[in-house]
N, C-alpha and C positions, 0 to 999 in steps of 0.2 A: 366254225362250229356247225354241225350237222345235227340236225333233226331227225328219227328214225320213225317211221310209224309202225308198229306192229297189228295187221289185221288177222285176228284171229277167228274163224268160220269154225272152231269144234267146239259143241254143248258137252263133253265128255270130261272136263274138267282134269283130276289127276289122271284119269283112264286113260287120256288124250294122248294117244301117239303123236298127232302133228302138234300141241303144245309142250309136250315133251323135249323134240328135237329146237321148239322153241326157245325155250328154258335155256338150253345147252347154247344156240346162238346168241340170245339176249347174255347171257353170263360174258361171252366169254366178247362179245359188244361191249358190253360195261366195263370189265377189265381194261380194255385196250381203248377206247373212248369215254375215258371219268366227266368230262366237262360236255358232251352231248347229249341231247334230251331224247329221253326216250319216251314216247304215247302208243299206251296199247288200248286198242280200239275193240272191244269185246259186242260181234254183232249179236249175243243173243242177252245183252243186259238190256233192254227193251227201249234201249236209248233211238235205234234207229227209224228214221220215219217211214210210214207207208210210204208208198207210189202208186194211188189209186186216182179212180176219175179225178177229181179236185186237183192234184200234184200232175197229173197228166194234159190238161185242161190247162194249166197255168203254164208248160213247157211249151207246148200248141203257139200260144200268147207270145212265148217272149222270141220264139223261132219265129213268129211273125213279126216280128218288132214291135210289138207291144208292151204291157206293162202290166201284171197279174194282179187284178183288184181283191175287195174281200176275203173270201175262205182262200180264193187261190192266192190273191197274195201270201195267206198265213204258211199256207202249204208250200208256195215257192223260199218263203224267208226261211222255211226248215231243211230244203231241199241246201241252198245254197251257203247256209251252215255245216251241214255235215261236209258239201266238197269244200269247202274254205280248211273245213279242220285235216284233209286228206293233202288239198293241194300246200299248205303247208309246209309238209315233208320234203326234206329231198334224196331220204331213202327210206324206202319199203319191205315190210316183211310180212308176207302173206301165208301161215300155216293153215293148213287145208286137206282135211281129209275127202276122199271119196265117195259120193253118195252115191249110186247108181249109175255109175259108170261117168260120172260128173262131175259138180260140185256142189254142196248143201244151198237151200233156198236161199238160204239168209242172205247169203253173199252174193246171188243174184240180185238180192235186194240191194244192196249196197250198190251194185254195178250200177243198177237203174238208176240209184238217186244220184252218183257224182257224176254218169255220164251226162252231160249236158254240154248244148249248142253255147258256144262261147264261151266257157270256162274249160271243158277235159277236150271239147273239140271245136273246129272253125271246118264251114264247110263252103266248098264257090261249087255250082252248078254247073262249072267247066272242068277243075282240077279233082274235086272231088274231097275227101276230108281231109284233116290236117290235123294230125295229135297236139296238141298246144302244154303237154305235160313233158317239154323239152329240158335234156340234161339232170333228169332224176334214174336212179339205181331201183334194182329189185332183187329180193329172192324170195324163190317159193321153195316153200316146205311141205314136200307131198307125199300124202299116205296112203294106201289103200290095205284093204284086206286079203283079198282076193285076188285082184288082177294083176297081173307083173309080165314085164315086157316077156316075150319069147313064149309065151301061153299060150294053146290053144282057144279058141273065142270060145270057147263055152266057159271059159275061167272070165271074161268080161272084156271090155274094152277101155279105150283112153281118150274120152270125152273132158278131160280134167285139164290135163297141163296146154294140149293145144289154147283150148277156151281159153286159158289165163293169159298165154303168151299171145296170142294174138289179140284178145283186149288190149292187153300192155302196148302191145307197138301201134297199135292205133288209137291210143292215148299220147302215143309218142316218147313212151319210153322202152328204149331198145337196148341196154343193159342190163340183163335179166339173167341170175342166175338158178338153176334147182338141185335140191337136194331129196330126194326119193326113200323111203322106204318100204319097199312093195317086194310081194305081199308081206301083210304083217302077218298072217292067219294058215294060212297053207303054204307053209316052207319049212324044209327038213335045217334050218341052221338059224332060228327066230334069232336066238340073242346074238349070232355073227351079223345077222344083217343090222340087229339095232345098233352094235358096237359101229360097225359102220357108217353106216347114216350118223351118227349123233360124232364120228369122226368127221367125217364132211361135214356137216352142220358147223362144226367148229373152226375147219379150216376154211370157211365161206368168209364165214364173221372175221376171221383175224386178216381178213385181203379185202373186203367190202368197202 
């Protein structure tokens, strides 16, 4: 039995193109896997913790080999909560719209608190890091407004999915698939490309 996480980075609720195409992969997940658990991980229900001085301060610690006393202990035990509940999984569903030619904070925020020394990575001073998130699945659900492959740069760039994919394999997981919707906003055939995408979204989920 398989665990699924779904991380969802849009505040835009039903509006939400990348929770949309979610919807349409989660469905058609549950159909075809009744007995696997699915956790949707919503980073703007204010459940996720900072990473400020005190959370930073206490990583400092344990990459020394130490041990995070007081606030930073409090701060490290929230830190390694949220990756315990991530590294759980052993597949991933990451929907994700485009901010700025990137990805929304929140989910930076998320990146900061699970990447950590000795749980998401192992580092030697000679070899260099080492993904320790071996033999788990992905896919990203990517949307943007605006930008779409074959544009001129003044329609934006694709700071987005590199960033995701190369987290990912340097987390160590290198089975990574994506499904794109771009643009959502300036395109002469909006509902062919949504029928599309939310086609792919579906035939991802039924091979995953």
């Amino acid at each position: 039995m398989s665990r699924l996480l779904h991380v969802s980075a849009s505040p835009r609720g039903a509006r939400s193109e990348s929770l949309a195409l979610a919807a349409t992969f989660l469905d058609t997940w549950r159909e075809l896997n009744p007995l696997d658990e699915v956790d949707t991980l919503d980073l703007w229900d204010g459940s996720l913790p900072e990473f400020g001085p005190t959370a930073a301060a206490a990583k400092m610690t344990v990459f020394a080999g130490g041990v995070p006393e007081g606030a930073e202990g409090e701060a490290w035990a929230r830190t390694v909560a949220t990756f315990e509940r991530f590294a759980a999984a052993d597949r991933y569903l990451f929907s994700v719209p485009m901010w700025n030619a990137g990805i929304p904070y929140v989910l930076k925020q998320f990146i900061d608190v699970v990447s950590q020394p000795g749980m998401l990575f192992g580092f030697d001073p000679e070899a260099g890091y080492t993904g320790l998130l071996q033999g788990r699945k992905a896919v990203l659900l990517l949307t943007s407004a605006v930008y779409g492959p074959g544009r001129p740069p003044s329609f934006g760039s694709d700071f987005q999915a590199p960033y995701l994919r190369d987290w990912l394999a340097w987390a160590g997981v290198s089975d990574v698939q994506e499904v794109h919707l771009r643009p959502g906003l300036v395109t002469a055939d909006a509902a062919g490309d949504r029928r599309r995408a939310h086609a792919a979204a579906h035939d991802v989920a039924a091979k995953f």
